[in-house]
PyMOL Python script that loads the backbone (N, CA, C, O; Angstrom):
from pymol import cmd

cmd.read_pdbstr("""\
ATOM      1  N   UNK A   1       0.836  -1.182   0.000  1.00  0.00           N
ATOM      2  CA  UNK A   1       0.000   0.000   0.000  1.00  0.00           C
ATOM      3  C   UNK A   1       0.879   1.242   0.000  1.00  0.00           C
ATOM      4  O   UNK A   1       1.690   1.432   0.906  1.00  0.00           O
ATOM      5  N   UNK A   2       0.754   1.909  -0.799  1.00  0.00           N
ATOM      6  CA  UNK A   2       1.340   3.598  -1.005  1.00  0.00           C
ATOM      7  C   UNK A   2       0.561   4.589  -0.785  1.00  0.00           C
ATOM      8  O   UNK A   2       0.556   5.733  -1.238  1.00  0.00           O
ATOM      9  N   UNK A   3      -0.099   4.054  -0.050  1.00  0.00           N
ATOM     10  CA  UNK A   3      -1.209   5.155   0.550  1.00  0.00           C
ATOM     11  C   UNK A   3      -0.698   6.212   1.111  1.00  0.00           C
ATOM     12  O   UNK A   3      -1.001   7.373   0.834  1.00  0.00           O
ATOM     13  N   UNK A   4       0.242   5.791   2.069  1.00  0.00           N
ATOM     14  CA  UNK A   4       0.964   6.375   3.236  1.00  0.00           C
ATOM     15  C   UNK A   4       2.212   7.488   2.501  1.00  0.00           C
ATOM     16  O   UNK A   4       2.292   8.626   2.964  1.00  0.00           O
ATOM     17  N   UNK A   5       3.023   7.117   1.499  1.00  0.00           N
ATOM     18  CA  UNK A   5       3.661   7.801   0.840  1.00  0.00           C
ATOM     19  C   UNK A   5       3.172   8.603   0.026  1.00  0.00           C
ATOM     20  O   UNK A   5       3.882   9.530  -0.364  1.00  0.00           O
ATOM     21  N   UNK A   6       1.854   8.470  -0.442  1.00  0.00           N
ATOM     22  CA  UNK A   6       1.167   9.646  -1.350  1.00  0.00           C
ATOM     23  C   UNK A   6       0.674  10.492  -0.477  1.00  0.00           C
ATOM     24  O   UNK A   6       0.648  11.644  -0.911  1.00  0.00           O
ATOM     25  N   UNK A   7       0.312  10.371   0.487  1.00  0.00           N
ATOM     26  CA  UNK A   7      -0.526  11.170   1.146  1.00  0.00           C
ATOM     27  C   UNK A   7       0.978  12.221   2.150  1.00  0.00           C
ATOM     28  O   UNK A   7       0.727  13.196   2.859  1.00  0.00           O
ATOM     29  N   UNK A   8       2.107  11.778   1.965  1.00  0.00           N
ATOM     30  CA  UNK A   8       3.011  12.422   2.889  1.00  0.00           C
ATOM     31  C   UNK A   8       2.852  11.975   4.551  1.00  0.00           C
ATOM     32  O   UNK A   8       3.618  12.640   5.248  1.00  0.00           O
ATOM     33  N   UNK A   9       2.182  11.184   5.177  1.00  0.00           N
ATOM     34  CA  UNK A   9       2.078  10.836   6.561  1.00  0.00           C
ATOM     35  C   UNK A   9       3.490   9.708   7.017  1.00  0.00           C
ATOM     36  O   UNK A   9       4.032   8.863   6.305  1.00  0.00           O
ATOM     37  N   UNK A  10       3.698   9.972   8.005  1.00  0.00           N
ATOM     38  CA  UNK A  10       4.744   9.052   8.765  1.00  0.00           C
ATOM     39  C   UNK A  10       4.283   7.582   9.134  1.00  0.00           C
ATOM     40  O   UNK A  10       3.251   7.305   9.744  1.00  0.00           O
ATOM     41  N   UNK A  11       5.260   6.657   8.642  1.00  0.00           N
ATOM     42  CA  UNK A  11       4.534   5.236   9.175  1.00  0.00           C
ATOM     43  C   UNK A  11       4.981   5.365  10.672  1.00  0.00           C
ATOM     44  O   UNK A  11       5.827   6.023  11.278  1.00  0.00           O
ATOM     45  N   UNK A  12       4.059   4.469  10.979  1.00  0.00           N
ATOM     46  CA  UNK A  12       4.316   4.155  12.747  1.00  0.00           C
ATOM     47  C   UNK A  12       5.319   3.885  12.744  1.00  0.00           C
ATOM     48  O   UNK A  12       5.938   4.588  13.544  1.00  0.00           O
ATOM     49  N   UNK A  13       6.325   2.728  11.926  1.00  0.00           N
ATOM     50  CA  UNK A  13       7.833   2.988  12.213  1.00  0.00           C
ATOM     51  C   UNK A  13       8.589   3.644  12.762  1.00  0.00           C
ATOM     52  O   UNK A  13       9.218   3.585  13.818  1.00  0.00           O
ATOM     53  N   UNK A  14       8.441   4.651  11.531  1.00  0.00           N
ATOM     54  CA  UNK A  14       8.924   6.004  11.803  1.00  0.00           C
ATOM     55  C   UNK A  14       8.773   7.038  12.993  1.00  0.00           C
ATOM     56  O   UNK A  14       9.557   7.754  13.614  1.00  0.00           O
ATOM     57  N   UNK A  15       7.443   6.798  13.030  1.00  0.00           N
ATOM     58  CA  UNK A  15       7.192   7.780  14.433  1.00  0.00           C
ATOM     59  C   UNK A  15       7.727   7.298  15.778  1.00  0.00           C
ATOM     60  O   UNK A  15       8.097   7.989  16.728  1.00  0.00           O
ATOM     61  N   UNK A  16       7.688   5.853  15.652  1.00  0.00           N
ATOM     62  CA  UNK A  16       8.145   5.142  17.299  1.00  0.00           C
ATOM     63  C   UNK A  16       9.446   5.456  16.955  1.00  0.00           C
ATOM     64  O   UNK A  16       9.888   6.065  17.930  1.00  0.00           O
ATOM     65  N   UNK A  17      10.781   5.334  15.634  1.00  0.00           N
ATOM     66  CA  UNK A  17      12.247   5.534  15.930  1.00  0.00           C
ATOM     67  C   UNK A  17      12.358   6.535  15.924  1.00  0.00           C
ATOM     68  O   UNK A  17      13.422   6.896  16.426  1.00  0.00           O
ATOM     69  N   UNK A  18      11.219   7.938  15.281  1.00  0.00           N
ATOM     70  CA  UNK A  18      11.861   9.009  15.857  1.00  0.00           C
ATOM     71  C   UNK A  18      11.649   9.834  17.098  1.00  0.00           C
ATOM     72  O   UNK A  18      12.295  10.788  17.529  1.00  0.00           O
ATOM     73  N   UNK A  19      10.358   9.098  17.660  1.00  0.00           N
ATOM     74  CA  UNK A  19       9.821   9.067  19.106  1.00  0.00           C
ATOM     75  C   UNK A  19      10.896   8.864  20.113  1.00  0.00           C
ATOM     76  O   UNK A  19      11.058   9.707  20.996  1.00  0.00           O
ATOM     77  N   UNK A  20      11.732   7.672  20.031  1.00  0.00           N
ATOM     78  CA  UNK A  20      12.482   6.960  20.769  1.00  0.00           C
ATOM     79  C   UNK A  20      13.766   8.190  20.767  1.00  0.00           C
ATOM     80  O   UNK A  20      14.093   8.635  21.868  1.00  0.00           O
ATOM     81  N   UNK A  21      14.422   8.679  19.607  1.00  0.00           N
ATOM     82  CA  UNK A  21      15.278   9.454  19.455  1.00  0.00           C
ATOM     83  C   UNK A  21      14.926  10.837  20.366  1.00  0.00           C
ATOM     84  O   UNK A  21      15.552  11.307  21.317  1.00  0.00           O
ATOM     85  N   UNK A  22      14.011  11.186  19.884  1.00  0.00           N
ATOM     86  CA  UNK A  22      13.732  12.303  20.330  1.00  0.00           C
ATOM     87  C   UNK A  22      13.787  12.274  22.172  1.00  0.00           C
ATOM     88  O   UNK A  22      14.215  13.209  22.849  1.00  0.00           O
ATOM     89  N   UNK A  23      13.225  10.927  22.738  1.00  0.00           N
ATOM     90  CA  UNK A  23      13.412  10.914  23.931  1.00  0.00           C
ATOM     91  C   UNK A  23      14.477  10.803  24.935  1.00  0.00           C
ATOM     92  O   UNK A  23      14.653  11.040  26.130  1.00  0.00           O
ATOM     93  N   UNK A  24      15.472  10.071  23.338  1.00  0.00           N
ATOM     94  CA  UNK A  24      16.628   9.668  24.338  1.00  0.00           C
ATOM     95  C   UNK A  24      17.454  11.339  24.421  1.00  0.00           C
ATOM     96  O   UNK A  24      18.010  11.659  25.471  1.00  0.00           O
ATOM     97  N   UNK A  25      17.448  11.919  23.688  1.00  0.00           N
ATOM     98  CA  UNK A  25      17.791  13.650  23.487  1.00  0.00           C
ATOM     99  C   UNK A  25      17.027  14.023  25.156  1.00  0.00           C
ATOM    100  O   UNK A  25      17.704  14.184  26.172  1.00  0.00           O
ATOM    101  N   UNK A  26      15.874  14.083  25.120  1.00  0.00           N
ATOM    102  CA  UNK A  26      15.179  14.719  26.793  1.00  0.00           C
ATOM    103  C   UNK A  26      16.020  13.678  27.796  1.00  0.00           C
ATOM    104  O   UNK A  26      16.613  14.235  28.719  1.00  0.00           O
ATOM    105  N   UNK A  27      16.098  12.657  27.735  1.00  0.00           N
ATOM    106  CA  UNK A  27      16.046  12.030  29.195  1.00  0.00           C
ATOM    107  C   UNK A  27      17.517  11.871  29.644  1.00  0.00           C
ATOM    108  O   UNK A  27      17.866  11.912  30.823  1.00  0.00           O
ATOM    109  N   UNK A  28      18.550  11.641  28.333  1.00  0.00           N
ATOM    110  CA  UNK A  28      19.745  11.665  29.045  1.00  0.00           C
ATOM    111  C   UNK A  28      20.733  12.573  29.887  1.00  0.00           C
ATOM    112  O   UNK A  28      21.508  12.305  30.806  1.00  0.00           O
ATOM    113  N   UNK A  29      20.321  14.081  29.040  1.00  0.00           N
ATOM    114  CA  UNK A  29      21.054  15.124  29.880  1.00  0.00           C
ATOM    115  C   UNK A  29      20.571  15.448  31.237  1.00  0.00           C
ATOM    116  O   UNK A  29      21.169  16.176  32.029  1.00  0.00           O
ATOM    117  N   UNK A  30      19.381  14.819  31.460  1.00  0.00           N
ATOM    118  CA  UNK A  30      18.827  15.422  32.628  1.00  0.00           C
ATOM    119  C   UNK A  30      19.387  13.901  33.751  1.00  0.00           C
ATOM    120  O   UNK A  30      19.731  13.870  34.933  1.00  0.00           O
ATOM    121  N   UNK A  31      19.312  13.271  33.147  1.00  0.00           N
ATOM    122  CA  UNK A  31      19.493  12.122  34.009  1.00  0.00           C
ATOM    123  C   UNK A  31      20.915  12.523  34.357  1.00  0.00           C
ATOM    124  O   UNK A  31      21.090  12.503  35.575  1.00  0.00           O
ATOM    125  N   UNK A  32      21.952  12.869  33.677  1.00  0.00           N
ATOM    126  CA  UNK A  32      23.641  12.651  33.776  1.00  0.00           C
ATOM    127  C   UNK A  32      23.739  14.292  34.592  1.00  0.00           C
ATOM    128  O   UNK A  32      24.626  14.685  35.350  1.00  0.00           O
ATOM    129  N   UNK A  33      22.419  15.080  34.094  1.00  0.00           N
ATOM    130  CA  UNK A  33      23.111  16.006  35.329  1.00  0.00           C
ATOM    131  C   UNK A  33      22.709  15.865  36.511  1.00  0.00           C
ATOM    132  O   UNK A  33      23.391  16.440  37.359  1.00  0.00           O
ATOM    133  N   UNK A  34      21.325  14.966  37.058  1.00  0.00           N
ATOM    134  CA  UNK A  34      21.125  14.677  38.202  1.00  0.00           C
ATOM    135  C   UNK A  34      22.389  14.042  39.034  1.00  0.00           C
ATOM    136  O   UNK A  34      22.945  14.510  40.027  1.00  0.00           O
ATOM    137  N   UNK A  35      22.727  12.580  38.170  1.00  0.00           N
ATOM    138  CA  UNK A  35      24.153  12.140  39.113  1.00  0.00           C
ATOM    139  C   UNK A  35      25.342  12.890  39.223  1.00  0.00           C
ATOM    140  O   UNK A  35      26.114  12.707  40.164  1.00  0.00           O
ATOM    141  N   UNK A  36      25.543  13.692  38.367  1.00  0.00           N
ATOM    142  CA  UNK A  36      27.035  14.683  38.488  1.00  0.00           C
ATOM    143  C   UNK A  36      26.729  15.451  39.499  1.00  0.00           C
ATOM    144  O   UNK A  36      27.667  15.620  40.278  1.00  0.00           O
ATOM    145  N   UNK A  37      25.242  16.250  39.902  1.00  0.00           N
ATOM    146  CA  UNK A  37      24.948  17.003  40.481  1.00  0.00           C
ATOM    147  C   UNK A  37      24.751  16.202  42.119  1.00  0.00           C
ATOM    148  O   UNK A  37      24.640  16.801  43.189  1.00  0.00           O
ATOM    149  N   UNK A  38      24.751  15.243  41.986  1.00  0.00           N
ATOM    150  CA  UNK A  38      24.181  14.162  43.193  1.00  0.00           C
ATOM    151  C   UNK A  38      25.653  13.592  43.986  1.00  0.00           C
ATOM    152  O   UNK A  38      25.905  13.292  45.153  1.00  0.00           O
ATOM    153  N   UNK A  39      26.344  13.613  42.895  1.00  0.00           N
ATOM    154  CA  UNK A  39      27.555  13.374  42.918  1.00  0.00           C
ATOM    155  C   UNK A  39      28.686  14.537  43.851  1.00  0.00           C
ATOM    156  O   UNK A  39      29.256  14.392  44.933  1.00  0.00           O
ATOM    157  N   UNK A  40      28.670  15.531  42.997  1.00  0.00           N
ATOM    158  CA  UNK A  40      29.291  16.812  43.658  1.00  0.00           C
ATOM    159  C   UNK A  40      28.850  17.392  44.809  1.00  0.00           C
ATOM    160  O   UNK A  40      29.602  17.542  45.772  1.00  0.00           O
ATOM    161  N   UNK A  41      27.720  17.731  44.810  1.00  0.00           N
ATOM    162  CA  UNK A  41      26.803  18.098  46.151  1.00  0.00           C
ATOM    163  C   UNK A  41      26.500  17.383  46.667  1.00  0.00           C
ATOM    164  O   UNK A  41      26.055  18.327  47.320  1.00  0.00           O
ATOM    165  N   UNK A  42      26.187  16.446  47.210  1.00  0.00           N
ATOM    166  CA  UNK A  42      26.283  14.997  47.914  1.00  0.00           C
ATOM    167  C   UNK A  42      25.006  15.184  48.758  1.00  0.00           C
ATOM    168  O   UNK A  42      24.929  14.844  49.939  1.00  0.00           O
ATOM    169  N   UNK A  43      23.698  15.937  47.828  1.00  0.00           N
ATOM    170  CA  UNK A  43      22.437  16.501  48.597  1.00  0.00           C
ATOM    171  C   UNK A  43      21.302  15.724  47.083  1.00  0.00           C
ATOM    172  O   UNK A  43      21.566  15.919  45.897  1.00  0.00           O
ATOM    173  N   UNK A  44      20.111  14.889  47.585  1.00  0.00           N
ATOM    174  CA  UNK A  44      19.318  14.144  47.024  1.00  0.00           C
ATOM    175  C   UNK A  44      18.735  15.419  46.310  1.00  0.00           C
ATOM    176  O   UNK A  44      18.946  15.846  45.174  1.00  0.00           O
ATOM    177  N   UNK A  45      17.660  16.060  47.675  1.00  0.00           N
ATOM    178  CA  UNK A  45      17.160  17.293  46.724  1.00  0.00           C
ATOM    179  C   UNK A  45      17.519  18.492  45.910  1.00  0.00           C
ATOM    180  O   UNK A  45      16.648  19.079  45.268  1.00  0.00           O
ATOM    181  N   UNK A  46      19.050  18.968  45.908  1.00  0.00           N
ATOM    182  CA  UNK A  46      19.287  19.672  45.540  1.00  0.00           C
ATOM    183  C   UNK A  46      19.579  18.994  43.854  1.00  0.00           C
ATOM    184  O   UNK A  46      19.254  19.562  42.811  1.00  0.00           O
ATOM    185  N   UNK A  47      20.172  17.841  43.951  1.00  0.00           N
ATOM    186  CA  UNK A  47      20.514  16.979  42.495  1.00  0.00           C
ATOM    187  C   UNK A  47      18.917  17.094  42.049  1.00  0.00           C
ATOM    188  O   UNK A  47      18.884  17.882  41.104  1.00  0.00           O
ATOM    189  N   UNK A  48      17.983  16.760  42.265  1.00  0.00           N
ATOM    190  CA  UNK A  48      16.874  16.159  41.700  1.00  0.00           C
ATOM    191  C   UNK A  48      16.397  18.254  40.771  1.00  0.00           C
ATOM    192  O   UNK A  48      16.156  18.551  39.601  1.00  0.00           O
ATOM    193  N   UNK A  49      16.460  18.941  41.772  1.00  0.00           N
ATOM    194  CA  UNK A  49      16.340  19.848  41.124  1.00  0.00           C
ATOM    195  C   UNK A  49      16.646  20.094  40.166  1.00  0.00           C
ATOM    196  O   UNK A  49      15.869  20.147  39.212  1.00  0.00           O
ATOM    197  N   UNK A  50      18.248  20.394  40.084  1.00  0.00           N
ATOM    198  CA  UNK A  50      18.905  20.561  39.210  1.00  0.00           C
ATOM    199  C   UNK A  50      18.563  19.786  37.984  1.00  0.00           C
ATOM    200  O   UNK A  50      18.592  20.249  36.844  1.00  0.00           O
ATOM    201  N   UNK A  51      18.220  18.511  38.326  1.00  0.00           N
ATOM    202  CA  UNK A  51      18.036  17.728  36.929  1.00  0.00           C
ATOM    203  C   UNK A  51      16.540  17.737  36.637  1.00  0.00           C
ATOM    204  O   UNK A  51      16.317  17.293  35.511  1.00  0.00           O
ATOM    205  N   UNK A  52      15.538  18.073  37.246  1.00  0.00           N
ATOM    206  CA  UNK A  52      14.096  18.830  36.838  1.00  0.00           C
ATOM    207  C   UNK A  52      14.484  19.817  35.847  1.00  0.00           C
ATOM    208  O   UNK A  52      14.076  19.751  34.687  1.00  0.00           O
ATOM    209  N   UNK A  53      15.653  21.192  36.478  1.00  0.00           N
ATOM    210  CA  UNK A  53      15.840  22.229  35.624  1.00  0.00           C
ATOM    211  C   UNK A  53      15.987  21.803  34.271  1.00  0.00           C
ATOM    212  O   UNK A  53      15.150  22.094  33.417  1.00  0.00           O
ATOM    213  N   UNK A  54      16.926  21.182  34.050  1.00  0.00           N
ATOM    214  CA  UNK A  54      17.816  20.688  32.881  1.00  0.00           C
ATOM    215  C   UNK A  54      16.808  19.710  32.103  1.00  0.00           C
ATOM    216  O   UNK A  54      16.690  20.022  30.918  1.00  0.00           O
ATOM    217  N   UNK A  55      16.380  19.076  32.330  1.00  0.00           N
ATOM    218  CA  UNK A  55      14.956  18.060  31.699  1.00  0.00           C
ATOM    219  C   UNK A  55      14.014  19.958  31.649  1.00  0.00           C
ATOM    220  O   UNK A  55      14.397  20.856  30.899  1.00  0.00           O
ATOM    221  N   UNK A  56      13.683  19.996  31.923  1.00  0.00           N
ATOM    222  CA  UNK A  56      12.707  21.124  31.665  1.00  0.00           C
ATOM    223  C   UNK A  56      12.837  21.738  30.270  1.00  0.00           C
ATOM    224  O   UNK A  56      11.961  22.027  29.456  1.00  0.00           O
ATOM    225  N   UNK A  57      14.572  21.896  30.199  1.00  0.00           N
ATOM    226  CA  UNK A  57      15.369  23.210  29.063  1.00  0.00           C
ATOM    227  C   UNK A  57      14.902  22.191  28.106  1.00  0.00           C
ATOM    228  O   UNK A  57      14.078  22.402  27.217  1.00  0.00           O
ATOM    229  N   UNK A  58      15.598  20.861  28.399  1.00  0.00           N
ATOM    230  CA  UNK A  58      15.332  19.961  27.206  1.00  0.00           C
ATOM    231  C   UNK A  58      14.278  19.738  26.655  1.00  0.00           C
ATOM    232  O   UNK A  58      14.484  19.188  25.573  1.00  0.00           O
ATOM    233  N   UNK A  59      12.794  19.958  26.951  1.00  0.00           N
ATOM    234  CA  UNK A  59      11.822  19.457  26.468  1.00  0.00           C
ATOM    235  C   UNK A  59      11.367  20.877  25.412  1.00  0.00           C
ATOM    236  O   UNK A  59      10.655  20.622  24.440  1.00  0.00           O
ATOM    237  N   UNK A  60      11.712  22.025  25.600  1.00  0.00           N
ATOM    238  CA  UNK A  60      12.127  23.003  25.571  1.00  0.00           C
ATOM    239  C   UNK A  60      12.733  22.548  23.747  1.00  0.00           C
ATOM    240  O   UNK A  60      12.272  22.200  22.661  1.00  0.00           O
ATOM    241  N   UNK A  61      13.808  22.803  24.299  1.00  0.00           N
ATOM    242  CA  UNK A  61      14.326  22.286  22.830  1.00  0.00           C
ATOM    243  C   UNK A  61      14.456  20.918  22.057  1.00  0.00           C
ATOM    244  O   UNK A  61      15.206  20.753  21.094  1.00  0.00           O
ATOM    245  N   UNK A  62      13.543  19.857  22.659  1.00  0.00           N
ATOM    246  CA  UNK A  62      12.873  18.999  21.944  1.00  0.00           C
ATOM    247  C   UNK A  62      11.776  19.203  20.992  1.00  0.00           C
ATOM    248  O   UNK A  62      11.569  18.456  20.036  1.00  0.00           O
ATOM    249  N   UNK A  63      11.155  20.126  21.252  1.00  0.00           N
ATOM    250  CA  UNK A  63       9.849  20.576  20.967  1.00  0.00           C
ATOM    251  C   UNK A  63      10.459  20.664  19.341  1.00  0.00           C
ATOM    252  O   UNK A  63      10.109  19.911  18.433  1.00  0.00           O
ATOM    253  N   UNK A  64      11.641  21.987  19.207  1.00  0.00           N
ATOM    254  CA  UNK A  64      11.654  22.940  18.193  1.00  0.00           C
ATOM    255  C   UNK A  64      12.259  21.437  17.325  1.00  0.00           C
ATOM    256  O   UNK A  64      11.755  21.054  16.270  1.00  0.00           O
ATOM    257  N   UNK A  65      13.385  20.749  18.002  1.00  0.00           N
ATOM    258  CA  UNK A  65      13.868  19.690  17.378  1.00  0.00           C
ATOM    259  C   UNK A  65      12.773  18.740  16.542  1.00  0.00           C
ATOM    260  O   UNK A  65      13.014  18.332  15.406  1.00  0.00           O
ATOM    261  N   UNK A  66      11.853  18.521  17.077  1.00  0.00           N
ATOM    262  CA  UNK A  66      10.771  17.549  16.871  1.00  0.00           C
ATOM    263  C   UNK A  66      10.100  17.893  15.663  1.00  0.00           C
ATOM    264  O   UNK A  66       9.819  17.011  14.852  1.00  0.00           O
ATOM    265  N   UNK A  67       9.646  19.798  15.346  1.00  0.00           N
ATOM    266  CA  UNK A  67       9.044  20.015  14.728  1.00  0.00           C
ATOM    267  C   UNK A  67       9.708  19.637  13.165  1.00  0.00           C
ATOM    268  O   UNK A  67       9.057  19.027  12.317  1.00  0.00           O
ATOM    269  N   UNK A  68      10.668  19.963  13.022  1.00  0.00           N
ATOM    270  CA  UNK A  68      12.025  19.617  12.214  1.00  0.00           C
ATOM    271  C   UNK A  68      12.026  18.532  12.132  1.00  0.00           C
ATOM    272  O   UNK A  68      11.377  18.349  11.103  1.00  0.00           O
ATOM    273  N   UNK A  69      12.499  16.954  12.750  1.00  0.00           N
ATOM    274  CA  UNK A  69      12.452  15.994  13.209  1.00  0.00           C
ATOM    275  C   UNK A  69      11.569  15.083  12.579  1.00  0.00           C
ATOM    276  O   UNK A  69      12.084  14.337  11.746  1.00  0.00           O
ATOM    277  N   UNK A  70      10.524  14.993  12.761  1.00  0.00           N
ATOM    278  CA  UNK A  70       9.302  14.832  12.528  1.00  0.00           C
ATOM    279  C   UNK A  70       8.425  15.194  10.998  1.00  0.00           C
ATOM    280  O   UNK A  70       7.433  14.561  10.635  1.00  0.00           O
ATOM    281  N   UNK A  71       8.862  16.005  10.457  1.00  0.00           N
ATOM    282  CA  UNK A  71       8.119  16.268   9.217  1.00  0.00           C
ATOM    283  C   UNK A  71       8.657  15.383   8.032  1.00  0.00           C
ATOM    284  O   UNK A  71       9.814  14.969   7.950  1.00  0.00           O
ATOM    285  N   UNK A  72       7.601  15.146   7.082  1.00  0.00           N
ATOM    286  CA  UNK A  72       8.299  14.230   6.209  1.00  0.00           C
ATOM    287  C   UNK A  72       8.271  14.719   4.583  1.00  0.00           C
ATOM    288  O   UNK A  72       7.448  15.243   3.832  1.00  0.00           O
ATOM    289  N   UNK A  73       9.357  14.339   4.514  1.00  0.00           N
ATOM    290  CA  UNK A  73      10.407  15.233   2.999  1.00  0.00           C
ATOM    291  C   UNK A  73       9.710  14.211   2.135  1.00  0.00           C
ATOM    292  O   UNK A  73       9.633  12.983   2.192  1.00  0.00           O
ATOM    293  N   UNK A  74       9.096  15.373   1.095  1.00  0.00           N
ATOM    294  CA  UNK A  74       7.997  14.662   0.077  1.00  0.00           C
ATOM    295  C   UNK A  74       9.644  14.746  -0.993  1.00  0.00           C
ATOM    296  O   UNK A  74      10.534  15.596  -0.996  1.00  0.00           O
ATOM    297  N   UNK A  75       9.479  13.456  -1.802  1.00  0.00           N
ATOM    298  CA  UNK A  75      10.162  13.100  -3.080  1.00  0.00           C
ATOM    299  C   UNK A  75       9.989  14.073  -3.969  1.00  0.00           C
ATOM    300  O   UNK A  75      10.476  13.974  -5.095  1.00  0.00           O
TER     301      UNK A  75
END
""", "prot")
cmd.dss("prot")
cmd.show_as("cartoon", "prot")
cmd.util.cbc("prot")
cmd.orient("prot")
């Protein structure tokens, strides 16, 4: 079926690997600054913050990434 390619829509494929991408972009910086931050300051809540902040920025610029990301380049 070429339904999906005439019409320009994303197969589910596509959307779950670029779903997955897009997430691993949000979740890792925030995760690696929680332990650096957990790490150095040797304080639970102050790390968890910090890595709320930083997950926050990221979703932030996931968004703009995504919009980009996400669209599909007609032939």
């Amino acid at each position: 079926m070429t339904s999906d390619n005439a019409t320009g829509k994303l197969t589910i494929r596509d959307i779950v690997l670029k779903g997955s991408i897009i997430a691993v972009i949000v979740t890792v910086p925030s995760i690696v600054s929680f332990v650096i931050a957990w790490m150095i300051l040797n304080d639970l809540i102050q790390a968890a913050i910090i890595g709320a902040i930083v997950h926050f920025i990221a979703m932030g610029f996931s968004l703009k990434i995504s919009k980009k990301f996400l669209v599909k380049r007609g032939s």
